[in-house]
C-alpha positions in Angstrom: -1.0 -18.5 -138.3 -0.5 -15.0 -137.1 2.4 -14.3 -134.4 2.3 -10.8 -132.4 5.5 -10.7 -130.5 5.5 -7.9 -127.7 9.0 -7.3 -126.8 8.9 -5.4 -123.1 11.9 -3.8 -121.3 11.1 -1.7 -118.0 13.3 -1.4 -114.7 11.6 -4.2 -112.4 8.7 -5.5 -111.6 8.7 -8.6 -114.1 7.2 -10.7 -111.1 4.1 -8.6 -111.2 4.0 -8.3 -115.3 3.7 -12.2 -115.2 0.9 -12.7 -113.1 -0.8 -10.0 -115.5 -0.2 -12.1 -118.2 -0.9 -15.4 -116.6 -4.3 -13.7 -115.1 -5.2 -12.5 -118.9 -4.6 -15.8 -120.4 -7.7 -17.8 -119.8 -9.8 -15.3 -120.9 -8.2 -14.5 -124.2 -9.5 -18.4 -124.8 -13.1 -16.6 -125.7 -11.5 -15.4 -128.8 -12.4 -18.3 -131.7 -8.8 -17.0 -133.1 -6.8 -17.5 -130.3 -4.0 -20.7 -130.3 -1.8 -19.4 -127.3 -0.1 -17.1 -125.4 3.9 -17.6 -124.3 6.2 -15.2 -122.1 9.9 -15.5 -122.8 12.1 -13.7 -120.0 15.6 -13.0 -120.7 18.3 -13.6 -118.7 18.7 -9.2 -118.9 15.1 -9.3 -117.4 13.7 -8.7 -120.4 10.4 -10.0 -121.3 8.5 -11.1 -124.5 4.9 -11.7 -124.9 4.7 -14.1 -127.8 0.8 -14.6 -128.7 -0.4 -16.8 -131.5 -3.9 -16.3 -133.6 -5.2 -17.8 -136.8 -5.7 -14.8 -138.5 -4.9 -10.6 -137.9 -8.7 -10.4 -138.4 -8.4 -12.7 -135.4 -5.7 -10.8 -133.1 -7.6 -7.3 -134.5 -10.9 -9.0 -132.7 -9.4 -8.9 -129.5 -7.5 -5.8 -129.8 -11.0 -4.0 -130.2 -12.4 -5.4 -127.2 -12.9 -3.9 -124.2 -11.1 -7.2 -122.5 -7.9 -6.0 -124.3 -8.1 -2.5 -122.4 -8.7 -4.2 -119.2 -5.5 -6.6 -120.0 -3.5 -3.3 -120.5 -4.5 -1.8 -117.5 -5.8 1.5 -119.5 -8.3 1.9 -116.6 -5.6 2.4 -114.1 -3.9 5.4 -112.6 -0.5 4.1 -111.9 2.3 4.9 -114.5 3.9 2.1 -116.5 7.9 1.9 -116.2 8.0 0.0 -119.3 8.8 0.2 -122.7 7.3 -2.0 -125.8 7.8 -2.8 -129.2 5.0 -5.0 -131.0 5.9 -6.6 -133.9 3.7 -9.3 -136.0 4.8 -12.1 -138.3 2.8 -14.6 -140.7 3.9 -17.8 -140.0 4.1 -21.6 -140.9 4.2 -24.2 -138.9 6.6 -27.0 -140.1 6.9 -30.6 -139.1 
């Protein structure tokens, strides 16, 4: 499994960032790669986008496609007030 764990910090507007994330969701599920998508808010505010693929070929198959731009709002014209950090992991699920 391939973990990409988007750590976000910004002033605010967490509310809104949510329902992005909760719009995106669904569609991601076109993706054969795809296992799931979790947000983790801190009590500080901030926010982590944990999302979980089969494979980096996987997660690399959506980050080329023109659904991830739309996710990421590159189309639109209003500033983002956030900072993030994406990191990725290889991992194993135990049980």
């Amino acid at each position: 499994m391939f973990i990409a764990v988007n750590n976000i910090a910004g002033p605010g507007g967490n509310e809104k960032m949510l329902e992005g994330f909760k719009r995106a969701a669904p569609s991601m599920k076109q993706f054969k790669g795809f296992l799931g998508l979790e947000i983790w808010t801190a009590p500080d505010g901030s926010m982590q986008a944990i999302s979980r693929w089969t494979s980096k070929e996987a997660l690399d198959e959506y980050l080329n496609n023109a659904l991830f731009r739309s996710h990421h709002g590159s189309a639109s014209s209003e500033p983002q007030n956030t900072h993030a950090q994406i990191s990725y992991y290889n991992a194993e699920v135990l049980e």
